[in-house]
N, C-alpha and C positions, 0 to 999 in steps of 0.2 A: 962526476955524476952528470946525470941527464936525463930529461924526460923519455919515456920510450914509446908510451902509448895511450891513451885515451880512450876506456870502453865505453861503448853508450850499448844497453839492450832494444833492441827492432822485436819489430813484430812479426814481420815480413822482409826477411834476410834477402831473397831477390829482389825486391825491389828496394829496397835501402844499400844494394852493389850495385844496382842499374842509377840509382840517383848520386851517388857519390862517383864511381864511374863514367859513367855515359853522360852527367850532367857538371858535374866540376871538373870533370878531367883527373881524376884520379886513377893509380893503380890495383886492381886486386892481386894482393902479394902471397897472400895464400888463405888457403880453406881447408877446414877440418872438419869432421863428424867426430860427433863422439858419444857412439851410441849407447854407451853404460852411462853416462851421463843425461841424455838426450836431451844434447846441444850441440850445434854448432857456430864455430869461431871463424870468422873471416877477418884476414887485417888489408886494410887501403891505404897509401898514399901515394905522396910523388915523388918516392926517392927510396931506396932499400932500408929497411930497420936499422943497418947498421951505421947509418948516415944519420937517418931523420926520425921523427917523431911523425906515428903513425897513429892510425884510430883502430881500435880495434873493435866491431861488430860481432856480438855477439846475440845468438837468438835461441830461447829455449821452447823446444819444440813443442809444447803445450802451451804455451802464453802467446798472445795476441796482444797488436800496440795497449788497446784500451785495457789489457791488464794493470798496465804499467800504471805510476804517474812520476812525472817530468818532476815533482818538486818544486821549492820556493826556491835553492838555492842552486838549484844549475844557471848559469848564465852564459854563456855559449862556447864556438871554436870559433878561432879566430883566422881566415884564410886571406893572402897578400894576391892582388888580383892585377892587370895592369887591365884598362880598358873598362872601368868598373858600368860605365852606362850600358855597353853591347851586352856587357856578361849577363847583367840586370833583366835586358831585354831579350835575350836568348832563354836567359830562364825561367820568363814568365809563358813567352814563346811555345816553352816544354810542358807548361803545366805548374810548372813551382809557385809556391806561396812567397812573394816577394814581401816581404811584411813591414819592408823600410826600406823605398826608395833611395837611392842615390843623395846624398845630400852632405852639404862640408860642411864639419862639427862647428857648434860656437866658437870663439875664440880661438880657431885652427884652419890647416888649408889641409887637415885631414879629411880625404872624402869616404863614405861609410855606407854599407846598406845592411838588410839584412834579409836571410833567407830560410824558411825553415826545410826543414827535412822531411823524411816521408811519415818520421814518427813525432814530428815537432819539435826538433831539438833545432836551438837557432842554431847559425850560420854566420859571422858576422865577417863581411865582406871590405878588406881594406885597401885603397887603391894604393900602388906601388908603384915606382918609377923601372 
């Protein structure tokens, strides 16, 4: 067994590919419509489904972010970063909401930040050798 994919709902499908994309460096691996439904599904990461655990985006064509709400019990994705100050700084650079600076955990020489999304969903940023 294995993880395959992670859905979060957007409100705003382009631009929650252009920030996963164009600002993590992610792949869009594929997009659907699905207009008897009316929704569509788009899946991102950095590696093929069949490899890796993917996010799947999904947005339904009537709801808008502030329909949603994020809930008490979401608590983030966790992404392995090498360089975690530039990235930090590249993405505040771009606009993003850095919400938690670069900083090594108590008790740890793990270093940590976090970033939210375009819908608010954290981010949390792990640096990596």
């Amino acid at each position: 067994m294995r993880i395959l994919h992670t859905m979060l709902r957007v409100g705003d499908l382009d631009k929650s590919i252009d920030f996963y994309v164009n600002i993590l460096g992610m792949n869009l691996i594929r997009r659907k419509d699905y207009p008897h439904g009316e929704f569509t599904l788009a899946f991102v990461g950095y590696g093929s489904e069949k490899d890796n655990a993917v996010i799947e985006l999904t947005h339904n064509w009537s709801k808008k972010s502030e329909d949603y709400e994020l809930g008490n019990k979401y608590g983030h994705i966790a992404i392995g970063v090498k360089d975690i100050y530039d990235i930090c700084q590249g993405l505040e650079d771009n606009g993003c909401n850095v919400t938690t600076k670069p900083k090594t955990m108590k008790n740890s020489t793990t270093v940590l930040a976090f970033v939210e999304d375009p819908d608010g969903y954290k981010i949390e940023l792990i640096e990596r050798d």
